[in-house]
RODREN-157753 format. One record per residue (C-alpha): residue number from 1; residue in three letters; z, x, y. Coordinates in nm, 2 decimals. Example, Ala and Ser with C-alpha at 12.3 -4.5 7.8 and 13.67 -1.06 7.14 Angstrom:
[pt 1 ALA [0.78 1.23 -0.45]];
[pt 2 SER [0.71 1.37 -0.11]];
% end
This chain:
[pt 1 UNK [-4.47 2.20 -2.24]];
[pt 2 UNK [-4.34 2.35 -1.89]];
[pt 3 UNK [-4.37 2.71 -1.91]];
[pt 4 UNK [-4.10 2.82 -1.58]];
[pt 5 UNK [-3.91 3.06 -1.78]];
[pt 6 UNK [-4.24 3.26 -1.73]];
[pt 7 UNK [-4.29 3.20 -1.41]];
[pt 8 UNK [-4.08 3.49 -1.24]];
[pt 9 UNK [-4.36 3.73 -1.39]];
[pt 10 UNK [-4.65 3.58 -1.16]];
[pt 11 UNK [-4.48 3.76 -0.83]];
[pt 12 UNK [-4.36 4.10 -0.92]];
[pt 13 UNK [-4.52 4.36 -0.80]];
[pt 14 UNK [-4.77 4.51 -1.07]];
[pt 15 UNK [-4.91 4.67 -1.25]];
[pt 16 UNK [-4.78 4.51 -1.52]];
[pt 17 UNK [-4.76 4.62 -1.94]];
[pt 18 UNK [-4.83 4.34 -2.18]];
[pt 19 UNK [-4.79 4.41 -2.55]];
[pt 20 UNK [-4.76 4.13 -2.86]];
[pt 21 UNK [-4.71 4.30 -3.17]];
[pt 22 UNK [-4.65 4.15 -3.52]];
[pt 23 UNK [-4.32 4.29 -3.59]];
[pt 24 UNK [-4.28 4.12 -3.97]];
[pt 25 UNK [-4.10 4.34 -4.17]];
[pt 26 UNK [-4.11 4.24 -4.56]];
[pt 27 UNK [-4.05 4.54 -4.76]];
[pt 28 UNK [-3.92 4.88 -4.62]];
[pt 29 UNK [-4.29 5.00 -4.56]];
[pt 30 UNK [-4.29 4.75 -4.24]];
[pt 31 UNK [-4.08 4.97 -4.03]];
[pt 32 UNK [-4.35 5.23 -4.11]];
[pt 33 UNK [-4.66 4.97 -4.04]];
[pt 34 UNK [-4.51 4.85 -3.74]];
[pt 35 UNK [-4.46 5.20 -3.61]];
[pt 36 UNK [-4.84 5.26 -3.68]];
[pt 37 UNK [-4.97 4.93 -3.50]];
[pt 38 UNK [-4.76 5.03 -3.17]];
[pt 39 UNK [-4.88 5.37 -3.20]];
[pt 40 UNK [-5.22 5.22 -3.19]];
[pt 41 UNK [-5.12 5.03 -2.89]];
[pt 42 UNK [-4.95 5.28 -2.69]];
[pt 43 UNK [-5.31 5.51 -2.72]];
[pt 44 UNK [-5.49 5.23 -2.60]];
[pt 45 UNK [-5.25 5.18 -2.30]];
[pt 46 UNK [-5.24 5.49 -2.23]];
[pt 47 UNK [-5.58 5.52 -2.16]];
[pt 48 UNK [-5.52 5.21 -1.92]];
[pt 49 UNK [-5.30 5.44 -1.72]];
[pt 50 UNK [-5.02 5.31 -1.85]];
[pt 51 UNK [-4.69 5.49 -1.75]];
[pt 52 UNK [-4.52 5.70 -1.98]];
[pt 53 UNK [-4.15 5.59 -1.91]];
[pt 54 UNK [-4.32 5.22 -1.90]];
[pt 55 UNK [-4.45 5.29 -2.28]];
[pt 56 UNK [-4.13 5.45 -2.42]];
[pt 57 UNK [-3.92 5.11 -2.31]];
[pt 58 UNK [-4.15 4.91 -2.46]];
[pt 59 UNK [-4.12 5.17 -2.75]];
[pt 60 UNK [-3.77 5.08 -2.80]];
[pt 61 UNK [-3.77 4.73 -2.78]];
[pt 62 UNK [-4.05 4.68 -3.04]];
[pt 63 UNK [-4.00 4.94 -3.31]];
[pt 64 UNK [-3.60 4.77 -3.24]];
[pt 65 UNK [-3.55 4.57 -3.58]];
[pt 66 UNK [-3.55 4.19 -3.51]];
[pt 67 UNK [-3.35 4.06 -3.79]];
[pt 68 UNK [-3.57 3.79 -3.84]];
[pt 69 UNK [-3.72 3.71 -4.19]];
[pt 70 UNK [-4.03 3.59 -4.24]];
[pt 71 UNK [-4.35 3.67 -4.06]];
[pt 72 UNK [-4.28 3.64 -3.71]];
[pt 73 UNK [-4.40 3.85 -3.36]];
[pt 74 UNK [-4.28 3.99 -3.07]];
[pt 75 UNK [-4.41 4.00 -2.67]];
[pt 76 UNK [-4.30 4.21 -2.39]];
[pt 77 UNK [-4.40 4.25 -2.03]];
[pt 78 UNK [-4.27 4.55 -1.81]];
[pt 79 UNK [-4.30 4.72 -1.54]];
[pt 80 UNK [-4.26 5.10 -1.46]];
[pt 81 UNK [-3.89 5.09 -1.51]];
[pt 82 UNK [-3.79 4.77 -1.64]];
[pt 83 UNK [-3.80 4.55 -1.94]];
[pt 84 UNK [-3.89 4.22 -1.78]];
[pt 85 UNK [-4.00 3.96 -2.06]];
[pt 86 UNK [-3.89 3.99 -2.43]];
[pt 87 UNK [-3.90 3.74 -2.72]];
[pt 88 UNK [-3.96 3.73 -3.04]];
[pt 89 UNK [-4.23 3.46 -3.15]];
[pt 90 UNK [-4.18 3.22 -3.46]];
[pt 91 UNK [-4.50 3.35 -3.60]];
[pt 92 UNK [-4.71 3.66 -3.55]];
[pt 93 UNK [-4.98 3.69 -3.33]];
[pt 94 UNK [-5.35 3.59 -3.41]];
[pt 95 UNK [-5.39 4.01 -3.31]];
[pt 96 UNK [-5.20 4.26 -3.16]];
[pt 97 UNK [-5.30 4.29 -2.78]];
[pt 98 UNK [-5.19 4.55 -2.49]];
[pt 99 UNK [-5.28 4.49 -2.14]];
[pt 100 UNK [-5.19 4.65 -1.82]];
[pt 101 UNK [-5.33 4.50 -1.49]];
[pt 102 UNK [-5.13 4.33 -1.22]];
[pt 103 UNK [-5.09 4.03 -1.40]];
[pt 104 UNK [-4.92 4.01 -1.75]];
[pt 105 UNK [-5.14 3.83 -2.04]];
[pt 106 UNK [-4.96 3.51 -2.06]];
[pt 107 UNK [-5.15 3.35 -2.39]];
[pt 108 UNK [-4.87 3.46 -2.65]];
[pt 109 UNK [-4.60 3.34 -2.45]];
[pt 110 UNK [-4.74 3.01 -2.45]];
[pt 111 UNK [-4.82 2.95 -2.83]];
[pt 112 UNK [-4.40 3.03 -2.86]];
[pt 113 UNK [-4.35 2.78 -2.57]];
[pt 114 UNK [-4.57 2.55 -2.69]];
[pt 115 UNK [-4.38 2.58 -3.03]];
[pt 116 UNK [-4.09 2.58 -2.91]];
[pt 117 UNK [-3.83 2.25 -2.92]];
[pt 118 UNK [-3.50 2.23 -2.77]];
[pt 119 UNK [-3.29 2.13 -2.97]];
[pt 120 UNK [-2.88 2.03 -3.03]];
[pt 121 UNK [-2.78 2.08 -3.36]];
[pt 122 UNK [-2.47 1.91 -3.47]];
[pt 123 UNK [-2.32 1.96 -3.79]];
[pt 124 UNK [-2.02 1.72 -3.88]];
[pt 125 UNK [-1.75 1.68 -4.13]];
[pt 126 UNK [-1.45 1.41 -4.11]];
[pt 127 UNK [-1.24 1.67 -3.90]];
[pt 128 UNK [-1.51 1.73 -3.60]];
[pt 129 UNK [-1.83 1.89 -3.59]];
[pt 130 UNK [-1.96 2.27 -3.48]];
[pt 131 UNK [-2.25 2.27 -3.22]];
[pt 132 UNK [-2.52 2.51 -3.12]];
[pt 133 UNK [-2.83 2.51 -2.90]];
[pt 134 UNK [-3.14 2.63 -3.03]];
[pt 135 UNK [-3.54 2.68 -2.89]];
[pt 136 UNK [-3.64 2.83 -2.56]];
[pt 137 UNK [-3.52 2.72 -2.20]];
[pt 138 UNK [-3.21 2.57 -2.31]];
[pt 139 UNK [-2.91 2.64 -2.09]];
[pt 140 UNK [-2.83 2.89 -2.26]];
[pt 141 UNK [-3.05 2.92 -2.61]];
[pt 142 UNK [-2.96 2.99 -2.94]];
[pt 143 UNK [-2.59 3.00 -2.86]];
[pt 144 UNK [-2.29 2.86 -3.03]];
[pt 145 UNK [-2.14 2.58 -2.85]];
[pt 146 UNK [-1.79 2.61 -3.07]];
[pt 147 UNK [-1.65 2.34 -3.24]];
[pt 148 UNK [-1.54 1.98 -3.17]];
[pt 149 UNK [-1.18 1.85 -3.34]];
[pt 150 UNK [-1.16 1.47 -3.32]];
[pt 151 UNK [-0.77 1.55 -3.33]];
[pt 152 UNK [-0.68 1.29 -3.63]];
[pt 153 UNK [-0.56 1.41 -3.94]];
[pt 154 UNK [-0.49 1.16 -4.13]];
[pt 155 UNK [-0.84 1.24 -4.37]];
[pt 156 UNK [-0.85 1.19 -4.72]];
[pt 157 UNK [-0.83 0.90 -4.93]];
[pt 158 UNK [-0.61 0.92 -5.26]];
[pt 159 UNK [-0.61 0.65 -5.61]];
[pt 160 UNK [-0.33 0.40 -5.54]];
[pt 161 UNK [-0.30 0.00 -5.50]];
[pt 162 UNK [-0.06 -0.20 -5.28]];
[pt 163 UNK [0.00 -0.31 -4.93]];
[pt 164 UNK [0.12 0.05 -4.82]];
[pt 165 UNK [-0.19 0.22 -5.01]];
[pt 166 UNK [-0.44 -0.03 -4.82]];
[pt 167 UNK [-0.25 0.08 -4.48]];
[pt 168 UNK [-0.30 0.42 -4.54]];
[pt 169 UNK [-0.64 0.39 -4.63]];
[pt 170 UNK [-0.68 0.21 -4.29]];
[pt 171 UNK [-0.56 0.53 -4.14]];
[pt 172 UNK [-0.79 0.76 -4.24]];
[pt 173 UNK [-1.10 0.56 -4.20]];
[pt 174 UNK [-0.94 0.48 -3.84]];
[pt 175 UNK [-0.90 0.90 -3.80]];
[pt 176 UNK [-1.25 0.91 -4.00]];
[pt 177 UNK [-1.41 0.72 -3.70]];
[pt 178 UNK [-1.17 0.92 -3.42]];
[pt 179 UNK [-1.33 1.20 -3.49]];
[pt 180 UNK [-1.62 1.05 -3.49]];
[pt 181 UNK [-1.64 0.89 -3.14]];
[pt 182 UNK [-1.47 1.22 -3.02]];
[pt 183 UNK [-1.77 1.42 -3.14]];
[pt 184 UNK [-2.03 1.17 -3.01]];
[pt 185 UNK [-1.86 1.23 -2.66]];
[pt 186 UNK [-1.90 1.53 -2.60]];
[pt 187 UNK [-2.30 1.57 -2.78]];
[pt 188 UNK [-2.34 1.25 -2.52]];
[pt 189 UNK [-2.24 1.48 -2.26]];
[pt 190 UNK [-2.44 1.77 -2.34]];
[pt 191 UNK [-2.72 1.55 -2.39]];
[pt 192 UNK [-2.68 1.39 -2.04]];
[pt 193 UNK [-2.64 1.74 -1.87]];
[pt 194 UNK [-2.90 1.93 -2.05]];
[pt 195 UNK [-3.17 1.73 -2.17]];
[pt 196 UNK [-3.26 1.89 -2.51]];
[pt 197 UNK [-3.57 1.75 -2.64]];
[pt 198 UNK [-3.38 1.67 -3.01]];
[pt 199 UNK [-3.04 1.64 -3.17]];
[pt 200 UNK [-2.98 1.72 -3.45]];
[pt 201 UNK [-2.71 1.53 -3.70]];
[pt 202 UNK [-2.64 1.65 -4.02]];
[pt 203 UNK [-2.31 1.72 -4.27]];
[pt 204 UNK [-2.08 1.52 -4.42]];
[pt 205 UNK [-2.23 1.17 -4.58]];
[pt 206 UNK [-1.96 0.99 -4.42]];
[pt 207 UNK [-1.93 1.15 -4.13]];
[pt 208 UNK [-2.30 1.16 -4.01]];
[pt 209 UNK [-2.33 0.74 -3.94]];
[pt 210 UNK [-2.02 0.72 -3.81]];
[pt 211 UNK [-2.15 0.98 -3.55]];
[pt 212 UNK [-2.48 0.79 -3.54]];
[pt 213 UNK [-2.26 0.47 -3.50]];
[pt 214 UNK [-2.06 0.58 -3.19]];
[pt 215 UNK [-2.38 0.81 -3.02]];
[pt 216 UNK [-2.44 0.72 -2.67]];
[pt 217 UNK [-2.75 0.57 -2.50]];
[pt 218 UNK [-2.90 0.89 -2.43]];
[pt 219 UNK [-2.80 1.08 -2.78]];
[pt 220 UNK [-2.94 0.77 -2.96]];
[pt 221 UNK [-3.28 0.80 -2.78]];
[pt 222 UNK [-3.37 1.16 -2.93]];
[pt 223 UNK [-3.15 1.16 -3.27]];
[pt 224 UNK [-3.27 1.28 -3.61]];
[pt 225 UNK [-3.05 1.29 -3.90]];
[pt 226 UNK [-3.15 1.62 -4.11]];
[pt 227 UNK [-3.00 1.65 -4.44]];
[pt 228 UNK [-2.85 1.93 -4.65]];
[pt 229 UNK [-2.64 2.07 -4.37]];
[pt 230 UNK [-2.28 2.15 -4.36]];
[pt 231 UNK [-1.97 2.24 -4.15]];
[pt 232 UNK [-1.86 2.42 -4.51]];
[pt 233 UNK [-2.01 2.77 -4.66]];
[pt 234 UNK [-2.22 2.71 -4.96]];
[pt 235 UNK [-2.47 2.50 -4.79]];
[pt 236 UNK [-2.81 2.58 -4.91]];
[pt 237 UNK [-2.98 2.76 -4.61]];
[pt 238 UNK [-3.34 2.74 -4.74]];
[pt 239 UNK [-3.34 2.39 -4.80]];
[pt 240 UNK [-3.21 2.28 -4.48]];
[pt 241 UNK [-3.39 2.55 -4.27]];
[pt 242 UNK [-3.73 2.37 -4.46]];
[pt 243 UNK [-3.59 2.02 -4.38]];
[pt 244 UNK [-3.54 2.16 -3.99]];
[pt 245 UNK [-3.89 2.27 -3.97]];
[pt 246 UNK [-4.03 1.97 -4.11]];
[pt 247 UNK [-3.80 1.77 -3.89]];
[pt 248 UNK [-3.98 2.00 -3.56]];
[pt 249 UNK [-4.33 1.99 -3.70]];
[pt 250 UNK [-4.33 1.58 -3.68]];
[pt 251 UNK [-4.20 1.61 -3.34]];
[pt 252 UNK [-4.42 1.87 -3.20]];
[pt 253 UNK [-4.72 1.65 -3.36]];
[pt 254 UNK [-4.62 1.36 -3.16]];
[pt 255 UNK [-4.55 1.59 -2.82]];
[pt 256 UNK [-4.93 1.72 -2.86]];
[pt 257 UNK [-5.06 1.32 -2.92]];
[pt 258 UNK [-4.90 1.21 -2.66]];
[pt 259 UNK [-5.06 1.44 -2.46]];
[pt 260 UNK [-5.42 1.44 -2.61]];
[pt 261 UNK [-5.36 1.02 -2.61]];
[pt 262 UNK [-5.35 1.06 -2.22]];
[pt 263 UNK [-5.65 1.30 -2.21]];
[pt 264 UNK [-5.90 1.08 -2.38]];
[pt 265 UNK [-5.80 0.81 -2.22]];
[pt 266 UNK [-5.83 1.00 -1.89]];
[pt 267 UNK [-6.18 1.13 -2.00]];
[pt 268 UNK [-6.30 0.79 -2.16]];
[pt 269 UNK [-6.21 0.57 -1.79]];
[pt 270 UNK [-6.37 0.87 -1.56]];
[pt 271 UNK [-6.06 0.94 -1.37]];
[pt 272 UNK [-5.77 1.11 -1.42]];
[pt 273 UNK [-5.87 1.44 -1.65]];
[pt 274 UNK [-6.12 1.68 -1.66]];
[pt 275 UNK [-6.34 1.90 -1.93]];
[pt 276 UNK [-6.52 2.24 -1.91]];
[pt 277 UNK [-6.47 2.54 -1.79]];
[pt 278 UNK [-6.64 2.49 -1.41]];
[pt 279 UNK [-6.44 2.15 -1.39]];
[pt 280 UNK [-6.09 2.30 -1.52]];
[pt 281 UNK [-6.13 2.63 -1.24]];
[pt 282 UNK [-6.22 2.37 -0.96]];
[pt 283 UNK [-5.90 2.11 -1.03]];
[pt 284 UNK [-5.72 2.42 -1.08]];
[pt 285 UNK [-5.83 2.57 -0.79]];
[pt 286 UNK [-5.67 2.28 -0.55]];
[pt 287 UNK [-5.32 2.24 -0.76]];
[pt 288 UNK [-5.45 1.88 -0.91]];
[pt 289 UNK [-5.33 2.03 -1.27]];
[pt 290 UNK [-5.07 1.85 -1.41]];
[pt 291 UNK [-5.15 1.99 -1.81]];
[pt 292 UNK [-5.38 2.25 -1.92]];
[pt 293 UNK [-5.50 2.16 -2.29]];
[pt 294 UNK [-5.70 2.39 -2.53]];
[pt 295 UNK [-5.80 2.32 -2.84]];
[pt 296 UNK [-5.66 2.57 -3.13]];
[pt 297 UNK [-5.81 2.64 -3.51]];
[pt 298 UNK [-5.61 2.61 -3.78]];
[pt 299 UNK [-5.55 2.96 -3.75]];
[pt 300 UNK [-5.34 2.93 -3.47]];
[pt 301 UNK [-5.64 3.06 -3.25]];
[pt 302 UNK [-5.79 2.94 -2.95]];
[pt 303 UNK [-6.17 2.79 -2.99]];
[pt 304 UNK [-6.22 2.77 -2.58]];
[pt 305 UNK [-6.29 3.16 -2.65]];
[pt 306 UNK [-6.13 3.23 -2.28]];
[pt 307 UNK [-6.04 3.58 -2.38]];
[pt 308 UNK [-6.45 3.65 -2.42]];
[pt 309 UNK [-6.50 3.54 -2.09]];
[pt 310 UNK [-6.44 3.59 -1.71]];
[pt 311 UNK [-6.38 3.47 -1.43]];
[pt 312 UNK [-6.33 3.61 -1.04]];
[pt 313 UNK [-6.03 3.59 -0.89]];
[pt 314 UNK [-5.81 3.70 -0.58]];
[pt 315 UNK [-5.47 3.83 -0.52]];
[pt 316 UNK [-5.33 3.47 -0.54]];
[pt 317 UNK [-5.32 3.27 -0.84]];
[pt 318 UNK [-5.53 2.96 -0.69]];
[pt 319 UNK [-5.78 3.18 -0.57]];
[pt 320 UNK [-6.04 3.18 -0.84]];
[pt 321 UNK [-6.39 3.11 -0.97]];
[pt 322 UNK [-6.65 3.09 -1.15]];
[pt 323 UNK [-6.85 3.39 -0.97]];
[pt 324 UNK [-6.81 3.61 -0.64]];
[pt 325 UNK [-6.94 3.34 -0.41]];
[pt 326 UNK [-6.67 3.09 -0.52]];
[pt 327 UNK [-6.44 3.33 -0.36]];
[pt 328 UNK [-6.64 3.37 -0.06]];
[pt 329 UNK [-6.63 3.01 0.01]];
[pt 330 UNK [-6.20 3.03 -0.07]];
[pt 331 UNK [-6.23 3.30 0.25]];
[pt 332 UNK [-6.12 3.58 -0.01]];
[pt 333 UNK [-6.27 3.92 0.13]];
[pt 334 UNK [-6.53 4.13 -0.09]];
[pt 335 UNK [-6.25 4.40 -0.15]];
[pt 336 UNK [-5.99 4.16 -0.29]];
[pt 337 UNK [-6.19 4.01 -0.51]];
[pt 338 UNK [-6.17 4.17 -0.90]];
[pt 339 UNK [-6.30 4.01 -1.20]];
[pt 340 UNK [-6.01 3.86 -1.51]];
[pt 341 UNK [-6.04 3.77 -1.86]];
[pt 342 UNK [-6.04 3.40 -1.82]];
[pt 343 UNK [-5.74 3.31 -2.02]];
[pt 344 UNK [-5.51 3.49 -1.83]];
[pt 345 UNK [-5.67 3.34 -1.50]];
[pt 346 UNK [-5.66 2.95 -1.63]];
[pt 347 UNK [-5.29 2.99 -1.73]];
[pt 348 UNK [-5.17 3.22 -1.40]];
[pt 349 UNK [-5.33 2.92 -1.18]];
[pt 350 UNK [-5.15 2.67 -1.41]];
[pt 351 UNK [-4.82 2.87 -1.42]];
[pt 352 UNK [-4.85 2.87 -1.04]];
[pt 353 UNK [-4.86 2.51 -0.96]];
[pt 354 UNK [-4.61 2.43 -1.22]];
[pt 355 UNK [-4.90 2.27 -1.41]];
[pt 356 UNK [-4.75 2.20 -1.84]];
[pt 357 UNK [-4.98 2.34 -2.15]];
[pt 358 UNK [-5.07 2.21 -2.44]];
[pt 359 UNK [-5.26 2.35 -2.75]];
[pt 360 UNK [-5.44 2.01 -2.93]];
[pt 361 UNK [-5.55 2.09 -3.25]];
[pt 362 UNK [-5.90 2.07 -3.35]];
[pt 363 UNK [-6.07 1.78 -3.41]];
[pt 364 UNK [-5.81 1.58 -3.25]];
[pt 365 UNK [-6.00 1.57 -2.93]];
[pt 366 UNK [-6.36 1.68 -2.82]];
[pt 367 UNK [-6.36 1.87 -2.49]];
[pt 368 UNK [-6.65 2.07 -2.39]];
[pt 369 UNK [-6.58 2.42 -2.40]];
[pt 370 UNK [-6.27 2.34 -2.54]];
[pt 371 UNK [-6.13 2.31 -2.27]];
[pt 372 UNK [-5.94 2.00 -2.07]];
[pt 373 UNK [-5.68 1.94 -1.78]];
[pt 374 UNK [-5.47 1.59 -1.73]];
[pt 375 UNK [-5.51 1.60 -1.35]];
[pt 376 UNK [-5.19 1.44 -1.10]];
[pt 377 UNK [-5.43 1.36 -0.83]];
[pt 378 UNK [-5.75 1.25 -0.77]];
[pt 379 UNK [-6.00 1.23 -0.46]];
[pt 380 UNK [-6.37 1.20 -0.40]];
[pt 381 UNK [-6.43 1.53 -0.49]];
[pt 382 UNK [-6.29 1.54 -0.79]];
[pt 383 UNK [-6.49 1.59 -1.08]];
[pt 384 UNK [-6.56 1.28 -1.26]];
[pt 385 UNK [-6.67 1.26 -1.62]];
[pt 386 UNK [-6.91 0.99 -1.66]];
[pt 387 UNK [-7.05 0.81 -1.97]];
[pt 388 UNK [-7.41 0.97 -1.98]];
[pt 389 UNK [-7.31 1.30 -1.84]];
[pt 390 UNK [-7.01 1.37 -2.11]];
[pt 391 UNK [-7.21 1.20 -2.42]];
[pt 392 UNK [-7.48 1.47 -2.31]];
[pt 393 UNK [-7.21 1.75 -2.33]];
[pt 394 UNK [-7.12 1.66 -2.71]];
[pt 395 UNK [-7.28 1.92 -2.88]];
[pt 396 UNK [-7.08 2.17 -2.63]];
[pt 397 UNK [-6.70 2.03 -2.68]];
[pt 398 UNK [-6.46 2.16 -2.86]];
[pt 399 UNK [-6.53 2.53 -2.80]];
[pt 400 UNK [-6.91 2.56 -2.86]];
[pt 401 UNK [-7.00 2.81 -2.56]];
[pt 402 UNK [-7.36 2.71 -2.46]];
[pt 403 UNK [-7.29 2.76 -2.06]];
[pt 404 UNK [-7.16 2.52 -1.80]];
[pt 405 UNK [-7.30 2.23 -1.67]];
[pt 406 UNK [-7.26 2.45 -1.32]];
[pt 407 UNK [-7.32 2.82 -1.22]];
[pt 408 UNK [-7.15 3.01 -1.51]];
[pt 409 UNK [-6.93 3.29 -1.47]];
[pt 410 UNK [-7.04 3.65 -1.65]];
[pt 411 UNK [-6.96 3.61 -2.00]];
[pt 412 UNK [-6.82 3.89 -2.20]];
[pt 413 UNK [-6.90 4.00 -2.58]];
% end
C-alpha cells in the first residue's frame, strides 16, 4: 500500500502535534469519555511544550462528533496554526498516543492506509445505476459520483401472448441491455482514469449481468458482484454493509499474500529482500526499499515492538542508524544528530523514498525482529540472507527481540 497522501507531512516545518484518539461513541456517556481521554492527552502534550492554540484545534476537531457508528478512531497532525492531517480510522487505535517532535508519528495512519481499498461502487437497476467512490486516495473519496440513465424506457414486461406482445417484450429487454452498456461505459471510464483497486456491482437481479455482460476489459479485471444492494430505499443496510466488508476483507487478504508471497521468496533465494532491524535501516538508508513489511498480532498490534526502541537519526529522512557512529560515517554532524522512536524513523525513511507498507499477519511469515523489506535494487553490499545465517536467526523472527545480528541500537522499556 502507497502511503503519498501522507507524504506532504515529512517537509513542513515542525514541530509537529500527533494525536490518535478512539473517538467511538456508543451510548451518550462517549462524548463524556472521549472528552476525558483528550483531556488526558492534551496534559501530556502540554508538558511536551505543546502550543496552546496548537492544542485547542486539535480540541475541536476530535471532541467534533464523527457520525460514524461502530468503534472506530480518529488521527490528526498540526502544526501551530493549522490542522494539517485529519481522518477518521475504520477501527480504533491499539492506544491513544500524543506526540510532538518535528516529525508526526506516522504508525496510525498506516494501519487506515493499509486497510484501506479503493473502491467504485455501482448500484444498478433496469433504468441506470448511481455511483460513488469510497476508501482513501481516490480522486476524490467517499463522494457521490451521481447517477447514470441508460436513456431507454421502454422497462417493464406485462402478461400477454401474440406477435405484438413478443415485440414488445423484445423492447424492453433491448432498453434492459441499453442501459446496461450505457452504465458499463462510463464505470469503464472511471476505471480507466482512476484506477480504483475494486468495483463494486450490485442491485437489480437483472440488471447486475447484464452490466457484468457489457463491462470493459479493465472493469472486468477488478469486478465483484456484492449482493443485497439497491438503487431503491428499503435496502437492508446492515446486510449489505456485512457483505461489503467481507467482500474487502478477502481482498485485503490476498493484497497482504501477494506481498508476503514475494518476501519469502525474496528471503528463501538470498536476494531481493531483507530481515531485521540492522538490515531494514541499512537498505533503507540507501532508498533500495520498495515495501516495508511488519508483522501485526491479532490485535491489530505491531509484534516488531518499534515503538520500544530507537534509533539515531538526522534532519533528513535517509539519514539514520542504528547508533551515533552510523551517522558519523552518513557525514551527519554531532549537533544534528537526535535519537527517534524507531517506528516513526522506519516509516519517515520509507515515506521518503516512496517505498509501499504492508502489515503481514502473524504467522504468515517469520522475519526476525519482525521485521522485513522487499528491496528494488540490489548490489554487493547488500545484505544477503543466507541459508545458515537466517535458519540461525529463527528463534528471533517474528518479533522476538533478543538483539541484532549487528551493533544494536539503545533499546527502550
Amino acid at each position: 500500500m502507497k502511503l503519498d497522501s501522507l507524504k506532504p507531512l515529512l517537509h513542513h516545518g515542525g514541530p509537529l502535534t500527533t494525536v490518535c484518539l478512539d473517538v467511538t461513541r456508543a451510548d451518550e456517556a462517549g462524548d463524556r469519555e472521549i472528552r476525558s481521554r483528550w483531556n488526558g492527552l492534551r496534559r501530556e502534550l502540554e508538558h511536551r511544550g505543546a502550543p496552546g492554540e496548537t492544542l485547542d484545534a486539535i480540541q475541536e476537531v476530535v471532541l467534533r462528533p464523527t457520525h460514524v457508528p461502530g468503534p472506530h478512531g480518529r488521527y490528526v497532525v498540526a502544526s501551530r496554526d493549522e490542522i494539517l492531517f485529519d481522518h477518521v480510522l475504520a477501527d480504533p487505535p491499539v492506544r491513544d498516543e500524543a506526540f510532538h517532535d518535528g516529525t508526526p508519528s506516522l504508525m496510525p495512519a498506516v494501519r487506515a492506509a493499509d486497510e484501506a481499498v479503493r473502491y467504485l461502487l455501482v448500484e444498478v437497476d433496469r433504468a441506470g445505476a448511481d455511483l460513488s467512490w469510497s476508501g482513501v486516495d481516490s480522486h476524490d473519496a467517499d463522494t457521490d459520483l451521481g447517477h447514470v440513465e441508460g436513456g431507454h424506457d421502454v422497462l417493464h414486461k406485462f402478461g400477454g401472448g401474440g406477435w405484438s406482445h413478443r415485440r414488445f417484450q423484445e423492447r424492453v429487454e433491448d432498453s434492459w441491455e441499453r442501459n446496461a452498456e450505457a452504465v458499463a461505459a462510463e464505470v469503464e471510464r472511471l476505471v480507466t482514469r482512476y484506477r480504483p483497486e475494486l468495483v463494486l456491482l450490485t442491485g437489480d437481479v437483472r440488471a447486475v449481468p447484464l452490466v457484468r455482460d457489457a463491462a470493459g476489459h479493465a472493469t472486468k479485471e477488478v469486478l465483484v458482484d456484492v449482493p443485497g444492494g439497491s438503487r431503491a430505499d428499503g435496502v437492508k443496510e446492515d446486510v449489505f454493509a456485512r457483505n461489503v466488508g467481507q467482500v474487502l476483507e478477502a481482498y485485503r487478504a490476498r493484497r497482504r499474500e501477494a506481498v508476503v508471497d514475494r518476501l519469502r521468496e525474496g528471503l528463501g533465494r538470498g536476494d531481493g529482500a531483507v530481515t531485521e532491524l540492522g538490515d531494514v535501516v541499512d537498505v533503507l538508508r540507501k532508498g533500495q526499499v520498495d515495501e516495508l513489511v511488519v508483522v501485526r498480532n491479532a490485535a491489530g498490534d505491531s509484534v516488531a515492538h518499534l515503538n520500544e526502541r530507537t534509533l539515531w537519526v538526522g534532519p533528513e529522512p535517509l539519514q539514520l542508524g542504528l547508533s551515533r557512529g552510523d551517522l558519523e560515517s552518513l557525514g551527519v554532524p554531532s549537533a544534528d544528530q537526535r535519537e527517534l522512536r524507531a517506528d516513526i524513523a522506519v516509516l519517515r525513511a520509507a515515506l521518503a523514498q516512496d517505498a509501499g507498507f504492508t502489515f503481514a499477519l502473524e504467522g504468515s511469515v517469520s522475519l526476525v525482529d519482525g521485521l522485513g523489506a522487499l528491496l528494488r535494487w540490489t548490489d554487493a553490499a547488500t545484505p544477503h540472507e543466507t541459508a545458515p545465517s537466517y535458519t540461525a536467526d529463527s528463534h528471533r523472527r517474528g518479533g522476538h527481540n533478543q538483539g541484532a545480528r549487528r551493533s544494536a541500537g539503545p533499546d527502550v522499556g
